[in-house]
C-alpha positions as CSV (number, residue, x, y, z in Angstrom):
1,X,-22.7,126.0,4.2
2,X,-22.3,122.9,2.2
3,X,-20.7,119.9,2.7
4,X,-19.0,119.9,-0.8
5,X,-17.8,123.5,-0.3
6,X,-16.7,122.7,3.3
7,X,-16.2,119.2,4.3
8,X,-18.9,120.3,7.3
9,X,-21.5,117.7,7.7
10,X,-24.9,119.5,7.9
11,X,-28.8,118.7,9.1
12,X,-29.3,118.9,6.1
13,X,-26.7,116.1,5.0
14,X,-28.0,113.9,7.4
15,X,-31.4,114.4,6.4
16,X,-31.1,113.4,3.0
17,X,-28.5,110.6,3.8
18,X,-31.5,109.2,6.3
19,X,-34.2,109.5,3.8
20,X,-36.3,112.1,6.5
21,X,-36.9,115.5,7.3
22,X,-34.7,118.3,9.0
23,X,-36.6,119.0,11.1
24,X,-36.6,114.9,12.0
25,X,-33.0,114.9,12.5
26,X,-33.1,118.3,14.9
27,X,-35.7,116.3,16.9
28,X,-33.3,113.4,17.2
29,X,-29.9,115.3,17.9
30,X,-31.6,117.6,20.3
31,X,-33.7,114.7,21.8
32,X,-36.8,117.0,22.1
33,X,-40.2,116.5,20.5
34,X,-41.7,113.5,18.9
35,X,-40.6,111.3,16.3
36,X,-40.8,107.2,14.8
37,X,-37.7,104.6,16.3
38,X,-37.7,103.5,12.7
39,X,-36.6,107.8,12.2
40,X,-34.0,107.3,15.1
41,X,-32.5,104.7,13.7
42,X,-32.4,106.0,9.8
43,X,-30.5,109.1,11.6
44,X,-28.6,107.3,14.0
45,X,-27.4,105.3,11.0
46,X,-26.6,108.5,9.3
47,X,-24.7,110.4,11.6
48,X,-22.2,106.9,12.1
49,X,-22.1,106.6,7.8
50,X,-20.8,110.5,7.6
51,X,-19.0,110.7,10.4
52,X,-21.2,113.8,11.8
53,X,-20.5,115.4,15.0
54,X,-22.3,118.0,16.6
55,X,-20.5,121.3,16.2
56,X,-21.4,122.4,19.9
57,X,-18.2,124.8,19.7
58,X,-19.8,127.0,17.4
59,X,-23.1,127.1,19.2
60,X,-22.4,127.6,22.2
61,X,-19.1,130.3,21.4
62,X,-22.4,132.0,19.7
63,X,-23.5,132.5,23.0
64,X,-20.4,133.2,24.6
65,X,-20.4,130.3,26.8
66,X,-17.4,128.8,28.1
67,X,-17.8,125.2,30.5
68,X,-15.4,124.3,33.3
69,X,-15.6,121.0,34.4
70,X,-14.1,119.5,37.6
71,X,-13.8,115.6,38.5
72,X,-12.9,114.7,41.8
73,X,-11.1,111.5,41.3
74,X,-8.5,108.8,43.1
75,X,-5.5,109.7,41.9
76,X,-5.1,107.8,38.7
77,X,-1.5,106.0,38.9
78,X,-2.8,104.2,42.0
79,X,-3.9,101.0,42.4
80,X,-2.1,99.5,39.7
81,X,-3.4,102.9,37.7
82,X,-6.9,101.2,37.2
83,X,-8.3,105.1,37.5
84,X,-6.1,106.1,34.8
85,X,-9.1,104.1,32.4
86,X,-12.3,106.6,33.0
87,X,-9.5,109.3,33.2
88,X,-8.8,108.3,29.3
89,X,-12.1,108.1,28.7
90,X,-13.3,111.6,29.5
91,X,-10.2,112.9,27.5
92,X,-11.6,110.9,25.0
93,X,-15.0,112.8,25.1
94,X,-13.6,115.6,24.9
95,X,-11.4,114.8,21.1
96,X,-14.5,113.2,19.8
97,X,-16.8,115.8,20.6
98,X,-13.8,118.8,19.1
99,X,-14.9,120.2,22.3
100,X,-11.9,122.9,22.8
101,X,-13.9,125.4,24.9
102,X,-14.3,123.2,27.4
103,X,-11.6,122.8,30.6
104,X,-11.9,119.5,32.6
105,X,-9.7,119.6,35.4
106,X,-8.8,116.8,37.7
107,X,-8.8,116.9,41.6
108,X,-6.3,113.5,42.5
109,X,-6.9,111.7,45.5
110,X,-5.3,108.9,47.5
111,X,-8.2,106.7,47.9
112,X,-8.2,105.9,51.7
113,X,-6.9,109.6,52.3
114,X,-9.6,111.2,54.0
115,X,-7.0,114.5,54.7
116,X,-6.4,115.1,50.8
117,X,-10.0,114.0,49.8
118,X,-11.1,117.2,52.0
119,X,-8.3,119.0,50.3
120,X,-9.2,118.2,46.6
121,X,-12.9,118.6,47.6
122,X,-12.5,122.3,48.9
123,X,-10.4,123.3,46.0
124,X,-13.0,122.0,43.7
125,X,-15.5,124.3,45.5
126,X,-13.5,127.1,44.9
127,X,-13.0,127.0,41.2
128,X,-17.0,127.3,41.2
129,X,-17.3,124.6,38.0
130,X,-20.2,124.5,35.9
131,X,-20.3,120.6,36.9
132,X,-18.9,118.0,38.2
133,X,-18.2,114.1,38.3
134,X,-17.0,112.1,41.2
135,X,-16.6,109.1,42.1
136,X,-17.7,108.9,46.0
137,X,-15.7,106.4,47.2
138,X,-15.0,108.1,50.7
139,X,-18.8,108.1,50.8
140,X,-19.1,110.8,54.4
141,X,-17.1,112.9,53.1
142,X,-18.4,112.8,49.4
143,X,-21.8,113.7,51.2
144,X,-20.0,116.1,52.8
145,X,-18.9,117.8,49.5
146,X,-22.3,117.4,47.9
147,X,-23.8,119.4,50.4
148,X,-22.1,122.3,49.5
149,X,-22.7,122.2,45.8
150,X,-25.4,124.3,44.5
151,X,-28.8,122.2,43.8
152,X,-28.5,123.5,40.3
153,X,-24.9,122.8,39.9
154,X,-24.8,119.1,38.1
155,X,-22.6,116.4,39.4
156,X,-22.6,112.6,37.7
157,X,-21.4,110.2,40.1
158,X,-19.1,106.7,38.7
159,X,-18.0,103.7,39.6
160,X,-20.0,104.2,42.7
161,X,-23.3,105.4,44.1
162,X,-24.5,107.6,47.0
163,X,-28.5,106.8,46.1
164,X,-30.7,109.6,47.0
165,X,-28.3,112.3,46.8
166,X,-28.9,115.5,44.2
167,X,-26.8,113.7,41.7
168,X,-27.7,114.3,37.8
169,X,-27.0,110.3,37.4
170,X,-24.7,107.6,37.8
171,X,-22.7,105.6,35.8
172,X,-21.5,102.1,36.6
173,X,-22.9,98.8,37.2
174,X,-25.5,97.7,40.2
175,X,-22.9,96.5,43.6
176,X,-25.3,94.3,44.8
177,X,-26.3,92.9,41.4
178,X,-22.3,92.6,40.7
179,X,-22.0,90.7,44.3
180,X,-24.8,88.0,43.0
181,X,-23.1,87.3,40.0
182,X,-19.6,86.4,41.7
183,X,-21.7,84.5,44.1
184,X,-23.1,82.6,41.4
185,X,-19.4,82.3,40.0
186,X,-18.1,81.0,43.0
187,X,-20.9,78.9,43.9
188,X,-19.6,77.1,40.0
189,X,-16.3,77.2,41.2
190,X,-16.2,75.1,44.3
191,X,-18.6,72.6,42.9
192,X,-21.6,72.0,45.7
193,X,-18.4,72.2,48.9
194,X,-20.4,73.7,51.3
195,X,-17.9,72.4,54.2
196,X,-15.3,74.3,54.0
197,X,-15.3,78.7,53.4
198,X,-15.3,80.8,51.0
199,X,-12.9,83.7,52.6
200,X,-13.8,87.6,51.5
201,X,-11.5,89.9,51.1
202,X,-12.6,93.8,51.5
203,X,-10.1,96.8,52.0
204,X,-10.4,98.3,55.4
205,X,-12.0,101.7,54.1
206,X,-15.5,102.2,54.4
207,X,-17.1,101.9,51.3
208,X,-20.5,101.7,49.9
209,X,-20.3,100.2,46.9
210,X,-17.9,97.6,48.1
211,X,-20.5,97.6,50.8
212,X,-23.5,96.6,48.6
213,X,-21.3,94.0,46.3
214,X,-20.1,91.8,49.3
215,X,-24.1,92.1,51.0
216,X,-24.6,90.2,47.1
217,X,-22.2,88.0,47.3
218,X,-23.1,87.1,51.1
219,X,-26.7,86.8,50.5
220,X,-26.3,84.3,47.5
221,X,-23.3,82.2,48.4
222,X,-24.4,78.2,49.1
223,X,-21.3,77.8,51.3
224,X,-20.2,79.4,54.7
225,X,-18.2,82.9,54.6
226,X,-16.0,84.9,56.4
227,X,-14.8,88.6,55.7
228,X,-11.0,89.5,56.1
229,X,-9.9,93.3,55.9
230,X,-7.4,93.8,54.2
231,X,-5.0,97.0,54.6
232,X,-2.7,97.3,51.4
233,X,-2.4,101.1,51.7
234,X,1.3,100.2,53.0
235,X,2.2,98.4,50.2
236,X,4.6,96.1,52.0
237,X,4.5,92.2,50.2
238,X,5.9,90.3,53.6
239,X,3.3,91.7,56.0
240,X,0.6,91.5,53.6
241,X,1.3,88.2,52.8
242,X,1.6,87.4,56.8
243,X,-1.8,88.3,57.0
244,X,-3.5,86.2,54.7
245,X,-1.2,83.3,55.9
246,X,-2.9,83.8,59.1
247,X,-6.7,84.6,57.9
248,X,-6.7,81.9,54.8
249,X,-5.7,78.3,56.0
250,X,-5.3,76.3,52.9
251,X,-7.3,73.3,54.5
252,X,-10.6,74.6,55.5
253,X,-10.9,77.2,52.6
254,X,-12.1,76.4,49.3
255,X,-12.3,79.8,47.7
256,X,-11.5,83.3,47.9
257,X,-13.6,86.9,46.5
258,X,-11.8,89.7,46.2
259,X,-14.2,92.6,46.1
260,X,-11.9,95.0,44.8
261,X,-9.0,95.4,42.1
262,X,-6.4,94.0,44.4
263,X,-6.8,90.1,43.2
264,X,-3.6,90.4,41.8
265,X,-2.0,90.6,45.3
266,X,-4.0,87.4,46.5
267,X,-2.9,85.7,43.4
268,X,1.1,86.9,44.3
269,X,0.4,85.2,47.3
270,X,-0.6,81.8,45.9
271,X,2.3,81.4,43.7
272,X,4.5,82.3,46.4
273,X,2.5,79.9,48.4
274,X,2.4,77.0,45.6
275,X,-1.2,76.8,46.9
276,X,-4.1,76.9,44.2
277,X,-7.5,78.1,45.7
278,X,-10.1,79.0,43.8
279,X,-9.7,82.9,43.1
280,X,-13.0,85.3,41.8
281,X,-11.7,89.2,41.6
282,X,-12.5,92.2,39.9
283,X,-11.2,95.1,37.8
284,X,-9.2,94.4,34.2
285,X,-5.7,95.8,34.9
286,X,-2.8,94.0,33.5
287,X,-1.6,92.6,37.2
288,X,-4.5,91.0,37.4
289,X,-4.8,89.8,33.6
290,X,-1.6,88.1,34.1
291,X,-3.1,86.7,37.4
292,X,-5.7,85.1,34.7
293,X,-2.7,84.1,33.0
294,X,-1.0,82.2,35.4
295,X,-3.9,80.3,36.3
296,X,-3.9,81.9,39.8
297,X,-6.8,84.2,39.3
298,X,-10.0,81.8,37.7
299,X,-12.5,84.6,37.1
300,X,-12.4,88.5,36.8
301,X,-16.0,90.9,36.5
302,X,-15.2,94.0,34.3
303,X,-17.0,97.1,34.6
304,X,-16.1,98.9,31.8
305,X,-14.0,102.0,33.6
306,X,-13.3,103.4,30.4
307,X,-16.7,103.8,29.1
308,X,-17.8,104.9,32.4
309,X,-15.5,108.0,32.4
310,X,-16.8,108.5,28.8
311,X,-20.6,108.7,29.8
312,X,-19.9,110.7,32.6
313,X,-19.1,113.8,31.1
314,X,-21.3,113.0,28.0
315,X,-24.0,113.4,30.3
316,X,-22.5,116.7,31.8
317,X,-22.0,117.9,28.1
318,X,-25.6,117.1,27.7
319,X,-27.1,118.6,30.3
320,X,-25.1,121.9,29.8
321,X,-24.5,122.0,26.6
322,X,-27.4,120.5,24.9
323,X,-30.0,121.6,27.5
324,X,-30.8,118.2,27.9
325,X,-33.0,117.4,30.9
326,X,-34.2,114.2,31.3
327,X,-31.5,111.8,32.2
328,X,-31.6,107.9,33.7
329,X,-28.5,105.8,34.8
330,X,-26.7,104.6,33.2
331,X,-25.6,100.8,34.0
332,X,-22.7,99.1,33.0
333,X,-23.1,95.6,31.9
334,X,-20.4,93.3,33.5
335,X,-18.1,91.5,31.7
336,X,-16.8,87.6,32.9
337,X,-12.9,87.3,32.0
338,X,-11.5,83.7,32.4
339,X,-8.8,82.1,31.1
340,X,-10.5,81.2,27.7
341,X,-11.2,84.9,26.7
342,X,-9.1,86.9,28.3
343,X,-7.0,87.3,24.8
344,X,-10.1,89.1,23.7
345,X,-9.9,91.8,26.3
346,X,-5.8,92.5,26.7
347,X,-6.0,95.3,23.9
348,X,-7.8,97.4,26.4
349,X,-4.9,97.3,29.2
350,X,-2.5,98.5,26.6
């Protein structure tokens, strides 16, 4: 079929767009056999000039095979809907790649709710998916769950990691990593005070990647620490702000790490406060963009939650799909929002 007659993009398209062989650009798409960088490029180049993309549904409809997919996720208007970002961006893997034979379904959890987590988990297990993403942030009971996947079901973990586990991969950035750079942030921030402390705040659920990120931060911080669990779950302003009156005197603290999305609620508290502290927090979600704003928030680390969700199932796509086999992580690079940029980066909270 040719592109004239059709408007479908062929190998053969690409092949003479790229200047190489068909049998090249197989080698390239299918990721199998041997061929030049210089070749990957031409094609790579090719494939973005055309506008080709791979028409999976008509392989894989030729062998009568129909994917469900299954991500066990926190449920995605929480936490100030931060989760609704890799939601989007597997919906969005799914559009570009016109995969219509494909289901993803989504298990919704509340993220301290070890009762619903079970729940969600078991009904995944039921619907016996072809694969799976997750993102363990219960990290027992995600173990739990793995344990009763199949070895040669796959499941891609994001936003955190269970090392060692029977995972395909994982997409997100490196905690500890993440921990040394806001250590290294806040070490710029309070300027060589190594009197007073730097006050961590973590939420009260265990955690392992919140786990390895504050072990980062601890381990490269110049200044003395202390860590302050904080419960939000209840969502009540006037006894969470009671409690950081209590854990965060103004006079012998001289900045604060958030180590999860909730910096916005530290920053409410400092306006409401009139206090300005130093404040280092995490996630890109418009309350804390307008922290940034304010001037309540100096620094936020972005890891890219959209592009995470995306990866994920483009590895599940790829592994069932396109038979590939030989997969590595993929890590997230970290962006630093301050005040100065952070007009470049509202167009993704819209």
């Amino acid at each position: 079929m040719k592109k004239k007659n059709s408007g479908v993009i062929t190998i053969e398209d690409l092949a003479k767009e790229a200047g190489v062989s068909a049998g090249t650009v197989d080698r390239v798409l299918h990721n199998r056999g041997r061929y030049s960088q210089a070749s990957e490029e031409k094609v790579r180049g090719a494939i973005k000039k055309l506008g080709y993309k791979p028409n999976l549904m008509a392989r894989n409809l030729a062998k009568q095979k129909t994917c469900r997919l299954a991500c066990l996720i926190p449920r995605v208007h929480q936490r100030q809907e931060y989760w609704t970002f890799p939601a989007n961006g597997m919906q969005k893997c799914i559009q570009e790649f016109n995969l219509h034979h494909i289901t993803l379904d989504f298990f919704e959890y509340g993220r301290r709710d070890r009762t619903e987590f079970r729940q969600k988990a078991q009904s995944c297990l039921e619907g016996e998916y072809d694969g799976y993403i997750l993102a363990p942030l219960i990290s027992d009971l995600s173990l739990e769950f793995l344990k009763k996947i199949s070895p040669h079901t796959p499941v891609v973990f994001f936003n955190s990691d269970l090392p060692d586990t029977q995972r395909l991969a994982y997409v997100g950035q490196r905690n500890y990593r993440g921990g040394k750079l806001a250590a290294w942030l806040m070490n710029l921030l309070v300027q060589g005070n190594t009197e007073q402390t730097i006050r961590i705040i973590s939420p009260t659920v265990e955690n392992y990647h919140l786990d390895r990120r504050i072990l980062g931060f601890q381990e490269n911080l110049h200044s003395p620490h202390s860590l302050i669990y904080l419960d939000d779950a209840q969502n009540q302003e006037e006894v969470i702000f009671a409690s950081l009156d209590q854990n965060i005197p103004q006079k012998s603290t001289s900045g604060i790490f958030v180590s999860d999305s909730s910096a916005y609620i530290v920053a409410s508290w400092l306006k409401s406060r009139q206090i300005k502290i130093p404040l280092l927090g995490y996630d890109l979600i418009k309350a804390n963009c307008q922290g940034v704003q304010e001037g309540y928030i100096d620094v936020l680390l972005n890891q890219r939650p959209y592009q995470q969700g995306y990866d994920s199932l483009r590895l599940l796509i790829q592994y069932l799909l396109m038979e590939k086999r030989d997969f590595s992580d993929i890590i997230m690079p970290i962006d630093i929002i301050t005040s100065d940029n952070i007009e470049e980066f509202l167009s993704l909270v819209e």
